[in-house]
C-alpha positions as CSV (number, residue, x, y, z in Angstrom):
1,X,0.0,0.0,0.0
2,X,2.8,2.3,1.1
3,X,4.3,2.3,-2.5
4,X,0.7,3.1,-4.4
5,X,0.9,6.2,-2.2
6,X,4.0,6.9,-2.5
7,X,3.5,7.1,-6.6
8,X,0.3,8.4,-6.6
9,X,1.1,11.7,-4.5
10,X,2.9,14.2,-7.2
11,X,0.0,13.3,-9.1
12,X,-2.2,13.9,-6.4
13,X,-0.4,17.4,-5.4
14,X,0.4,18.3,-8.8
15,X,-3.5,18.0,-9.8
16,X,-4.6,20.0,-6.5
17,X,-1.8,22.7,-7.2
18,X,-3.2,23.1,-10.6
19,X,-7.1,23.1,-9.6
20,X,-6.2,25.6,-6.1
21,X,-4.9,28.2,-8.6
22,X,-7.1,28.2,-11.0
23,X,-10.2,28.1,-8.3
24,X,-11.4,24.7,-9.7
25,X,-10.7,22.3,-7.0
26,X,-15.0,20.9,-7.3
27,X,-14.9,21.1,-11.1
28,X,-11.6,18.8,-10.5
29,X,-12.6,16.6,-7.5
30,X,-15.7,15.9,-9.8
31,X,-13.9,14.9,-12.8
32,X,-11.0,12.6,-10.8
33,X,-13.7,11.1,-9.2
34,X,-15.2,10.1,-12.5
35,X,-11.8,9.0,-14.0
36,X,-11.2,6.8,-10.7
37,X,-14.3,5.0,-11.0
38,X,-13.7,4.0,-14.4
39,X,-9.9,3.3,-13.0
40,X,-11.4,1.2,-10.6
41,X,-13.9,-1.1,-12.5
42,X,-12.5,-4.8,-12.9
43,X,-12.9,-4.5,-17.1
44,X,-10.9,-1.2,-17.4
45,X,-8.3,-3.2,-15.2
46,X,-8.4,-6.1,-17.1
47,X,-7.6,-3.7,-20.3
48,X,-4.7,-1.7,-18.6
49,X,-3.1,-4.7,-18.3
50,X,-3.6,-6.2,-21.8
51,X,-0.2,-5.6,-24.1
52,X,-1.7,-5.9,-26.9
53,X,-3.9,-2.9,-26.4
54,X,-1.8,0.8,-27.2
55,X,-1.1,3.7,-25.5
56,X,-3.6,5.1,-28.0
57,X,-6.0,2.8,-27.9
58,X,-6.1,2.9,-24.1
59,X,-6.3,6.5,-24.1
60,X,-9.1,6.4,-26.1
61,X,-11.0,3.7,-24.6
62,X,-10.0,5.7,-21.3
63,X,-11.2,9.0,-21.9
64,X,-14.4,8.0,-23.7
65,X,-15.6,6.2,-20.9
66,X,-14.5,9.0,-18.3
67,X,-16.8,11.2,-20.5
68,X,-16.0,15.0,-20.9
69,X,-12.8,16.1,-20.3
70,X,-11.4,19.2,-20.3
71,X,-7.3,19.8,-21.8
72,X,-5.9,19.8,-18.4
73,X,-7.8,16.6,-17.6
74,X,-6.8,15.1,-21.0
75,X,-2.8,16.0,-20.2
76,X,-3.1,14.6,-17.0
77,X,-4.6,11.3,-18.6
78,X,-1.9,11.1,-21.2
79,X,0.6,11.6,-18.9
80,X,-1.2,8.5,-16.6
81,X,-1.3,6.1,-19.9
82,X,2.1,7.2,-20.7
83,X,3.9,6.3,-17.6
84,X,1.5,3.3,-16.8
85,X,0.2,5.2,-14.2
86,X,-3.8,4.5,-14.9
87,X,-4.0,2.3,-11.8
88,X,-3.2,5.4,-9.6
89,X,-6.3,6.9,-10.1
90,X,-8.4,6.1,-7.3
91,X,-5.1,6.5,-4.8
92,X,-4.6,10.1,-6.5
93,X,-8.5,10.7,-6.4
94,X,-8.8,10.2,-2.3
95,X,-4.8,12.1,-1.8
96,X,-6.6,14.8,-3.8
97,X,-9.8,14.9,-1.5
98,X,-7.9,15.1,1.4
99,X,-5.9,18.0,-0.2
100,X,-9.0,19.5,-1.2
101,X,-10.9,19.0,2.4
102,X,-7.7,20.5,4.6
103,X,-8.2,23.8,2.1
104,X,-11.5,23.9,2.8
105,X,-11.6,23.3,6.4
106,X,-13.9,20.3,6.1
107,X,-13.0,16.3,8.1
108,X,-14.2,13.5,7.3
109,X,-16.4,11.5,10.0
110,X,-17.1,8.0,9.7
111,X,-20.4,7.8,11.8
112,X,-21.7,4.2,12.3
113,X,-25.2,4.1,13.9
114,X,-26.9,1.0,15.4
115,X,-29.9,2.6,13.3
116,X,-30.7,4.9,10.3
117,X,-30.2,8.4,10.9
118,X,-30.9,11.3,8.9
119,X,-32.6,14.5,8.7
120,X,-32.6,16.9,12.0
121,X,-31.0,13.7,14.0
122,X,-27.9,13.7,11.7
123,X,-28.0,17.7,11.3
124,X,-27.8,17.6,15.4
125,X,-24.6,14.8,15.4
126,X,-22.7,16.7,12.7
127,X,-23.7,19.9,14.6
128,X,-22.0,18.7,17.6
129,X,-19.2,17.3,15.9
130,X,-18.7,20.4,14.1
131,X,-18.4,22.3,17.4
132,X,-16.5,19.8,19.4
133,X,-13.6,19.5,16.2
134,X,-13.8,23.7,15.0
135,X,-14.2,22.4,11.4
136,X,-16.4,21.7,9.0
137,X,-17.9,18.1,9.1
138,X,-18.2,16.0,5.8
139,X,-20.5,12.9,7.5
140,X,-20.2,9.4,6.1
141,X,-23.2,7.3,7.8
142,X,-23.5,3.6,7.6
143,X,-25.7,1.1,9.5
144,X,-23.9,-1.2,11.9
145,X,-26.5,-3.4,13.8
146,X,-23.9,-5.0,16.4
147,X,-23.8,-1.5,18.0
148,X,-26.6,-2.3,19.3
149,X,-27.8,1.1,20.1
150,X,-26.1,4.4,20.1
151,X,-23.3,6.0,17.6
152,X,-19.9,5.4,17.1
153,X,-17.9,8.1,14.9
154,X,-14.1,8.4,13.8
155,X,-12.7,11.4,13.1
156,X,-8.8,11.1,11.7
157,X,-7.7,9.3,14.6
158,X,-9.5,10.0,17.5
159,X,-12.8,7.8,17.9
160,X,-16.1,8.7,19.7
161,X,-18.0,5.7,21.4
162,X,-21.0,6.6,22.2
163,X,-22.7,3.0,21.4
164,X,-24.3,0.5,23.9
165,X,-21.6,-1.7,22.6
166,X,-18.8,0.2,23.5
167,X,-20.4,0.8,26.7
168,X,-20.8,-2.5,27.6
169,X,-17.3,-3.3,26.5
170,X,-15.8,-0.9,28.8
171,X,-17.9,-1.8,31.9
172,X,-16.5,-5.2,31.2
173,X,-12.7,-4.3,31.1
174,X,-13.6,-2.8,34.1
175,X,-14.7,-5.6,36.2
176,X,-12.5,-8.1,35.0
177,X,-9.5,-5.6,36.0
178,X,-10.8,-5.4,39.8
């Protein structure tokens, strides 16, 4: 892992450098996030891999199923094909969000719920994150039924167990230590 992160940063930087100056950084997250889907699916891998397809003919097949790209987007895919670099693209898509949400102030919180949330329950939780951290909060909510109840969220590294679970877990550490 350490090496795909290690090649796909100059990209990564290089791309945010590019969109920060010219003010672009959403019309740019939008379009890397397009090119790192198609990146990503196993039939556009199995054809980055095939030898017998070109640099041209991956290029093409590339950018017409990444759909419109604009010339810096185009450069930045011929440069990808060129160095056999096309595999990146998801690694330099999430570098590039991270670039992006430090500009803008925003963390990412993983929030796992024992139940759906949303609406004026979720707006409350990210309200309170968003006080408690002095940032913006981009919320990414999933369902996790062994919480039993509760919430659990992650943001970076610290970790906010709030869930009957965790609870329980930690009234048990504490009786089996006494």
């Amino acid at each position: 892992m350490a090496e795909i992160a290690t090649l796909a940063r100059p990209y990564a930087e290089a791309v945010f450098r590019l969109a920060d100056g010219s003010g672009r950084l959403a019309a740019w997250s939008g379009t890397l996030a397009r090119m790192a889907q198609v990146a990503a699916h196993p039939d556009m891998q199995a054809c980055i891999g095939n030898p017998s397809l070109g640099s041209d003919q991956l290029y093409g097949l590339f950018a017409s199923l990444s759909g419109e790209l604009d010339a810096e987007a185009q450069n930045l895919l011929r440069v990808l094909v060129a160095n056999d670099r096309l595999l990146l693209l998801p690694e330099i898509n999430v570098m590039f969000e991270a670039l992006k949400n430090e500009r803008e102030g925003v963390v990412d919180a993983q929030i796992a719920t024992a139940f759906e949330i949303q609406g004026d329950q979720l707006a409350s939780l990210v309200g309170d994150l968003e006080k408690r951290f002095r940032r913006k909060i981009n919320p990414q909510v999933t369902v996790d039924k062994d919480l039993i109840g509760g919430v659990r969220v992650v943001v970076g590294d610290e970790v906010i167990d709030g869930s009957v679970r965790g609870k329980l877990s930690a009234m048990q550490a504490g009786l089996l230590s006494s």
